[in-house]
C-alpha positions as CSV (number, residue, x, y, z in Angstrom):
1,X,-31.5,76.3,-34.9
2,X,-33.6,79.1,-36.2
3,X,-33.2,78.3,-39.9
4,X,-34.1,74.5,-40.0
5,X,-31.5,73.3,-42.8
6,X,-33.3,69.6,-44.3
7,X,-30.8,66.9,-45.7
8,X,-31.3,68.1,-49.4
9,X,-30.3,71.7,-48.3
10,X,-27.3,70.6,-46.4
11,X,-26.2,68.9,-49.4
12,X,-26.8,71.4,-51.8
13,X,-25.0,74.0,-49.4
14,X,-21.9,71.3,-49.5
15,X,-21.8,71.0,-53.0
16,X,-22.3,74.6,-53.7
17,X,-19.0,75.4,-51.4
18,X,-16.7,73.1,-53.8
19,X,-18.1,73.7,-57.2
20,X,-15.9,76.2,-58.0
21,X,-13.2,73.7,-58.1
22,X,-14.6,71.5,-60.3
23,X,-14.5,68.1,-58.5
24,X,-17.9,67.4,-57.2
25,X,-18.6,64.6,-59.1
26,X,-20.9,64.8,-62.5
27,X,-24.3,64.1,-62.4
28,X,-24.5,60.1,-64.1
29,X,-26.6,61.7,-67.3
30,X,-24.3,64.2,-67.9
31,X,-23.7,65.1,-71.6
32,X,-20.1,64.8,-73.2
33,X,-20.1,68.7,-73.9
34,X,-20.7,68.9,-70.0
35,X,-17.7,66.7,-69.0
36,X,-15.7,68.8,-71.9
37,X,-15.9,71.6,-70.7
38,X,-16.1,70.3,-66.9
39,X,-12.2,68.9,-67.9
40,X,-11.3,72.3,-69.4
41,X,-11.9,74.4,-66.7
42,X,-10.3,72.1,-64.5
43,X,-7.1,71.3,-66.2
44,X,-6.8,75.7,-66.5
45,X,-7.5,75.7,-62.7
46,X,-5.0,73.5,-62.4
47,X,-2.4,74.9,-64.8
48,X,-2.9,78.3,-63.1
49,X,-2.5,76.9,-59.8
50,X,0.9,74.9,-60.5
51,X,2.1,78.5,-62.3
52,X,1.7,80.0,-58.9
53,X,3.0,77.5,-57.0
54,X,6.5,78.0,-59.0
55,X,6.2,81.5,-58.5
56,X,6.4,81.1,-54.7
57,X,9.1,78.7,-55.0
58,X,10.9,81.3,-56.4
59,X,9.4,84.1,-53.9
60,X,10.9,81.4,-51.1
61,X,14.4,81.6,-53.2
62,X,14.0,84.8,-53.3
63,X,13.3,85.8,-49.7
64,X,15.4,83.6,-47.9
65,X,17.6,85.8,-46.2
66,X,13.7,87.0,-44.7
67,X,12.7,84.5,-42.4
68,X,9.1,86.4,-41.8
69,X,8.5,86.2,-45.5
70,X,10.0,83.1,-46.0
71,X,7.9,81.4,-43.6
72,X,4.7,83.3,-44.7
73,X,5.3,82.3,-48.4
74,X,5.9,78.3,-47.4
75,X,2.1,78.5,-45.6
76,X,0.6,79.6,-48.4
77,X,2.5,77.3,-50.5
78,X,1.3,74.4,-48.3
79,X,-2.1,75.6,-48.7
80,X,-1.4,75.9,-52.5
81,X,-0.2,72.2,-52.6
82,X,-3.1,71.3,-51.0
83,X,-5.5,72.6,-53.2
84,X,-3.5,71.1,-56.1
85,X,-3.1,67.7,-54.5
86,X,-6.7,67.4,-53.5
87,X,-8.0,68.3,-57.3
88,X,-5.6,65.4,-58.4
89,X,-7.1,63.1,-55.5
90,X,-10.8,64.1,-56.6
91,X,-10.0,63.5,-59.9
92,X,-8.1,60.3,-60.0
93,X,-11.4,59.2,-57.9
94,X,-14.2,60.6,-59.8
95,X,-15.2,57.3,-61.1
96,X,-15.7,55.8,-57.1
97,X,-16.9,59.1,-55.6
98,X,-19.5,60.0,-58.5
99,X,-21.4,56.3,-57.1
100,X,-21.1,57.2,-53.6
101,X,-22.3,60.8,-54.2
102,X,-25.0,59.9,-56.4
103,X,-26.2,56.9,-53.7
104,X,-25.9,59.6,-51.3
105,X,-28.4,61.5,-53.4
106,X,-30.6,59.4,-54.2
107,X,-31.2,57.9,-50.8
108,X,-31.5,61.5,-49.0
109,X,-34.1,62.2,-51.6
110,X,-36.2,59.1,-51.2
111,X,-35.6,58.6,-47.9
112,X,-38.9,57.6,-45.6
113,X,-40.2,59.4,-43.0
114,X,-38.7,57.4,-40.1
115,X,-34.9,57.4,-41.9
116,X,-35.2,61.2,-42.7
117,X,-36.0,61.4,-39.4
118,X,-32.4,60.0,-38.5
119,X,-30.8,62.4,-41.3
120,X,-32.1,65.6,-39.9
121,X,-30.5,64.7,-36.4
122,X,-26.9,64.3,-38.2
123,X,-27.7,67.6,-40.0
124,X,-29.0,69.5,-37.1
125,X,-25.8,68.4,-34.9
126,X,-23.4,69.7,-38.1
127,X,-25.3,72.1,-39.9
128,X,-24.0,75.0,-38.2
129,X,-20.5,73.8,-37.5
130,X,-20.3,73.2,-41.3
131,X,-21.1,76.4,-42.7
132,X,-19.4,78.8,-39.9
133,X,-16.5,76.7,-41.1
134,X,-17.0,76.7,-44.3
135,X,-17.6,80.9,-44.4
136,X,-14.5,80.9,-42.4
137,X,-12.2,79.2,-45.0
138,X,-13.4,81.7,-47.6
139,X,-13.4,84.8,-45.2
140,X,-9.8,83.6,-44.4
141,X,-8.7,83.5,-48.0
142,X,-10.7,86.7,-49.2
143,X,-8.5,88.1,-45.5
144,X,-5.3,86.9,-47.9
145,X,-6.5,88.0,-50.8
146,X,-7.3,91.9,-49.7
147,X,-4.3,91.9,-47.6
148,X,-2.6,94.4,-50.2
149,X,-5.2,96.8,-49.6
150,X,-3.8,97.6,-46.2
151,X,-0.4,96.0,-46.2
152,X,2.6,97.9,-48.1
153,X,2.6,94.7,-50.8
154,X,1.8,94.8,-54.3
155,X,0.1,91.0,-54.2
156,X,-1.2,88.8,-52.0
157,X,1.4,86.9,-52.0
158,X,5.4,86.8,-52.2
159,X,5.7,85.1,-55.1
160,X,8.6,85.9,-58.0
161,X,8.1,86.1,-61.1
162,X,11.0,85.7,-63.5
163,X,9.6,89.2,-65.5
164,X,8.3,92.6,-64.5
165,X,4.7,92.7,-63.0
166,X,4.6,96.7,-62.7
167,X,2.9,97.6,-65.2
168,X,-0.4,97.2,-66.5
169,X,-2.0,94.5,-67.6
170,X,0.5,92.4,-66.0
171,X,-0.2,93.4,-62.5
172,X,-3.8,93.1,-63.2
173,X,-3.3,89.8,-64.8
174,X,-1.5,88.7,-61.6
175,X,-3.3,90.1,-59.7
176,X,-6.4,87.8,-60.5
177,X,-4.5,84.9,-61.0
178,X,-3.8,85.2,-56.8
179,X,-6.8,86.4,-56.2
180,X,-8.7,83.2,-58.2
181,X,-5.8,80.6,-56.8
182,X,-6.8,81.6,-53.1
183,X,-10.6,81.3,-53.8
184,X,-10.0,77.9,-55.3
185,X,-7.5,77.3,-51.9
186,X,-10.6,78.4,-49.9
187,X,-12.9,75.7,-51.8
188,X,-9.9,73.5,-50.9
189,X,-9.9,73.5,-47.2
190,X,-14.0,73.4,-47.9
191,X,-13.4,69.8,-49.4
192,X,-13.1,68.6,-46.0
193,X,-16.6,69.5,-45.0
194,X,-17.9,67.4,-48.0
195,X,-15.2,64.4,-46.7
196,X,-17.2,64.8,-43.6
197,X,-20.9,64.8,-44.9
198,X,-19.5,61.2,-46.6
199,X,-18.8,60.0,-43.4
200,X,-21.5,61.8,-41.7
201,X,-24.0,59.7,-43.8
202,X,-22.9,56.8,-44.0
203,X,-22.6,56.4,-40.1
204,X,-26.5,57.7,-40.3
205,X,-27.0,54.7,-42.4
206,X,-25.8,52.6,-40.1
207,X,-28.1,54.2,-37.3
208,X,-30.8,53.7,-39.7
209,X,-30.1,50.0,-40.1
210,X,-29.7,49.5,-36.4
211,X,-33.1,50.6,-36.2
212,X,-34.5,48.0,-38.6
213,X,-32.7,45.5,-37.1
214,X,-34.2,46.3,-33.2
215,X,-37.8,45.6,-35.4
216,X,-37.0,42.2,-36.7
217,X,-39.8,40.3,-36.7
218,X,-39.0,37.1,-38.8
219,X,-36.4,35.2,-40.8
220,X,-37.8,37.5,-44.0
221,X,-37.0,41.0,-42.6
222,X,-33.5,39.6,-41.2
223,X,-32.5,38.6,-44.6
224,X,-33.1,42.2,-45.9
225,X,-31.4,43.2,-43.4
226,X,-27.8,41.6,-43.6
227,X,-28.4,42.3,-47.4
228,X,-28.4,46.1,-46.3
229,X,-25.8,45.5,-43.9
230,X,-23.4,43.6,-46.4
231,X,-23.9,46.4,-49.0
232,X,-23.3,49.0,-46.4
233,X,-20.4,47.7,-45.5
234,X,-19.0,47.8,-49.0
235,X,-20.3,51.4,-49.0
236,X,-18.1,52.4,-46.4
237,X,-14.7,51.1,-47.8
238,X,-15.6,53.0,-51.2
239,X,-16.3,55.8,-49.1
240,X,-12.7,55.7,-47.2
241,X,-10.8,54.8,-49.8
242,X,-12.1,57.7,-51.8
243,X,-11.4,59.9,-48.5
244,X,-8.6,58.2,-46.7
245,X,-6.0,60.3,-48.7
246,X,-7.4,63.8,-48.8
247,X,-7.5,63.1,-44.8
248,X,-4.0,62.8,-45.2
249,X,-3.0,65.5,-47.1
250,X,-5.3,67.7,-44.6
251,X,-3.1,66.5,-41.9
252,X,0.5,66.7,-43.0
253,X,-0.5,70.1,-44.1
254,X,-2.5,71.1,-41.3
255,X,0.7,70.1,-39.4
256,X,3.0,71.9,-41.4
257,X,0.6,75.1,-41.3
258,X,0.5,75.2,-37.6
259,X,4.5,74.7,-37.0
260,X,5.2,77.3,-39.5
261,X,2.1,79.7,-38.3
262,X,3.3,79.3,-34.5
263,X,6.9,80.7,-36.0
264,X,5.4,83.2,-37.6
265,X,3.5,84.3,-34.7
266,X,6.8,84.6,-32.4
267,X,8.9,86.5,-35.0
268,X,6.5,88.6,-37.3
269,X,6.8,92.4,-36.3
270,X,3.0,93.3,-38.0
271,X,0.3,93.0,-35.8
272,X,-1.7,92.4,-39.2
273,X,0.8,89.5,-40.2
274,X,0.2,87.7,-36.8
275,X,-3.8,88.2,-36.7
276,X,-3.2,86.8,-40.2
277,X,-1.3,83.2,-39.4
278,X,-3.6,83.1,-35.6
279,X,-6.7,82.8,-37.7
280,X,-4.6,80.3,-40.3
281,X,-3.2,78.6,-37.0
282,X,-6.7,77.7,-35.7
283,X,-8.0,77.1,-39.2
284,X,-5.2,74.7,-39.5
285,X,-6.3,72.8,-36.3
286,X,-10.2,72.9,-37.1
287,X,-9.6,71.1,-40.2
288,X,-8.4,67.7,-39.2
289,X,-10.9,67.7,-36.4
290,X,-13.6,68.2,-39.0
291,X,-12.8,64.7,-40.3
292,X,-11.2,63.1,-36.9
293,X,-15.2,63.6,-35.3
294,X,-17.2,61.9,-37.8
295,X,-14.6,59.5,-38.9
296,X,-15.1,58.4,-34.8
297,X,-18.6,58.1,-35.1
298,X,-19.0,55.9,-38.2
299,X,-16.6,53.3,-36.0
300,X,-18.9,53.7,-33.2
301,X,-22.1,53.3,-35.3
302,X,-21.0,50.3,-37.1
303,X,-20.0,48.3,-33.9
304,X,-23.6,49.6,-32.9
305,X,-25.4,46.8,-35.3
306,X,-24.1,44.1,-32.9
307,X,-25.6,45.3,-30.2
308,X,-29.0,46.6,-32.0
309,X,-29.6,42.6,-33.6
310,X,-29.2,41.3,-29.7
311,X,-32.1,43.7,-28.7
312,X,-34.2,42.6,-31.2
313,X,-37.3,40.0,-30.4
314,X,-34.4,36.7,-31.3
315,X,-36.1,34.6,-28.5
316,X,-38.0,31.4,-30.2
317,X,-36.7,31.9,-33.3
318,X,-35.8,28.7,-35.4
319,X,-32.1,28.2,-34.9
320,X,-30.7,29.0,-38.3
321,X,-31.6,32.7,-37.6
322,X,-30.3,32.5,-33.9
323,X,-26.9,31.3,-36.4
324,X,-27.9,34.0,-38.4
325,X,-27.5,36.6,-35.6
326,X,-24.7,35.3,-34.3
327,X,-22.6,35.7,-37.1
328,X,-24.1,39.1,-37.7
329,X,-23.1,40.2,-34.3
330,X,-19.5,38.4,-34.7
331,X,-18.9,40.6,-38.0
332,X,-20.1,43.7,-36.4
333,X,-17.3,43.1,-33.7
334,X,-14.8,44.7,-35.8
335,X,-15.3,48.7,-36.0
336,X,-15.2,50.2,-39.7
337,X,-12.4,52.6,-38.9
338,X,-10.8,55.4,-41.2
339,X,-6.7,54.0,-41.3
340,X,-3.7,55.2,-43.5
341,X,-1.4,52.7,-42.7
342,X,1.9,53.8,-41.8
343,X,0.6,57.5,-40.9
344,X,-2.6,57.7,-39.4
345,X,-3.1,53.9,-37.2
346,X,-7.0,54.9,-36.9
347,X,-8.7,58.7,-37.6
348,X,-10.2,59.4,-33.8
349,X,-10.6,62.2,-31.8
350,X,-8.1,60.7,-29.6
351,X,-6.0,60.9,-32.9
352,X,-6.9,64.1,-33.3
353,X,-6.0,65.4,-29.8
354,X,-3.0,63.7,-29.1
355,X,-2.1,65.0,-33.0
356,X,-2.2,68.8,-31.8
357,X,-0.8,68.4,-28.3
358,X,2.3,66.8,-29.6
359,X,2.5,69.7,-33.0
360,X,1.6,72.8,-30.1
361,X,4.2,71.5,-27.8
């Protein structure tokens, strides 16, 4: 890389790309003007958003006898939905994902030498991956939102509205209210790229703790050790079940984008139209892998403590810490894995794969 991005500025960067829908959790001295206001620009982002999401309801009505607009106007609803089911997720979750976050923070920040060390590896193997997708969400959505410019449309979108939206202001109040919906859809596809720096991290804590545990000297650093290890454990399930269900709202609407983006593709007569729903298409597919490759890598990590406590000096040691290790290594047996039961059996890229081979065929 020619810019070297640190830890602290890959997490600013993440943060920076989902502000604007107000979710990133609140700083833990935040005043109560802060969270005030914090919970009135939410609740009108979201207010805005569910108005628009009638409005293509309607559109869909509408349209119906249009199968090209029909199926354009139920992608961006799906995106729409997204957005809007991700701010309630976020929400509903602040409490849990404000003490992850704020860990996160706090540990990137003091981190020593030797585990920033570990950090900048994760960040140097994500950092650009992260922010071309990230750009690309918002270039896609700007793409959307411009589209009138050269397209013979009056919005952005399709959606009916049960009044006139001619004249001025109206148009220009519409208008915006696209214009800010798809931004906020944008920062909505983006809140996968801070799912994945929670996973990210926490299967670089685990690499860091592997490390420590190769260096065991005596009975004293083991016991710090398994402390760490029981509290990063605990870690991890707060982290999955804070991300478990925006993974699966990425997927069922990834799934739904790329079905209806293929159709689109086969039966829209603008070559605009179908450069439009290609870039959507492989947007749709990028996103699940975004979480499907870290989510793999945390299981992999956490199975790694087994075998980094067996290469450690145990030879000679007094046999309540050879019992020590043992059960150590028998609770690292079982991988920390990323499951929704009943839809997702275990996030992989084998999941992930076998996901889009079945939705492309």
């Amino acid at each position: 890389m020619l810019l070297k991005v640190t830890p602290q500025a890959a997490l600013k960067f993440t943060k920076l790309s989902v502000i604007i829908m107000g979710c990133w959790p609140p700083p833990l001295n935040a005043t109560k003007k802060q969270l005030f206001l914090r919970d009135v620009y939410w609740w009108t982002s979201f207010a805005t958003a569910l108005l628009l999401l009638l409005a293509l309801i309607n559109g869909i009505y509408e349209y119906r006898e249009n199968t090209s607009i029909t199926i354009q106007t139920t992608c961006i609803l799906a995106g729409v939905s997204q957005m809007c089911t991700k701010m309630i997720v976020l929400r509903k979750q602040r409490g849990t994902l404000q003490t992850i976050v704020v860990e996160m923070e706090n540990f990137v920040k003091r981190a020593k030498p030797a585990e920033t060390s570990i950090l900048q590896k994760y960040v140097d193997r994500c950092a650009v991956f992260h922010l071309t997708m990230t750009v690309s969400f918002y270039v896609i959505c700007s793409g959307l939102v411009l589209g009138p410019a050269i397209l013979p449309q009056p919005f952005p979108t399709f959606a009916k509205y049960p009044f006139k939206v001619e004249s001025h202001p109206v148009h220009d109040i519409i208008y915006f209210q696209q214009a800010f919906i798809g931004i906020l859809a944008a920062a909505g596809a983006t809140v996968d790229c801070q799912v994945a720096v929670l996973l990210w991290f926490t299967s670089a804590r685990f690499e860091i703790l592997c490390v420590e545990l190769r260096n065991v000297l005596d009975e004293c650093d083991l016991n710090s050790c398994i402390r760490k290890h029981l509290h990063l454990i605990r870690y991890a399930r707060d982290v999955i079940k804070t991300v478990r269900y925006l993974i699966l709202i990425t997927a069922c609407v990834s799934t739904l984008v790329m079905v209806f983006g293929a159709i689109q593709l086969i039966f829209a007569n603008s070559i605009t139209v179908k450069i439009q729903f290609v870039i959507l298409v492989i947007g749709a597919s990028i996103q699940l892998f975004l979480s499907s490759n870290p989510a793999e890598e945390l299981s992999r990590m956490s199975v790694a403590i087994g075998s980094a406590i067996y290469n450690s000096s145990w030879i000679g040691q007094p046999s309540r810490v050879l019992k020590t290790i043992c059960i150590l290594i028998q609770r690292s047996q079982k991988p920390i894995t990323v499951t929704i039961g009943g839809f997702i059996p275990e996030l992989s890229l084998n999941y992930y794969a076998s996901a889009s081979t079945n939705i492309m065929k």
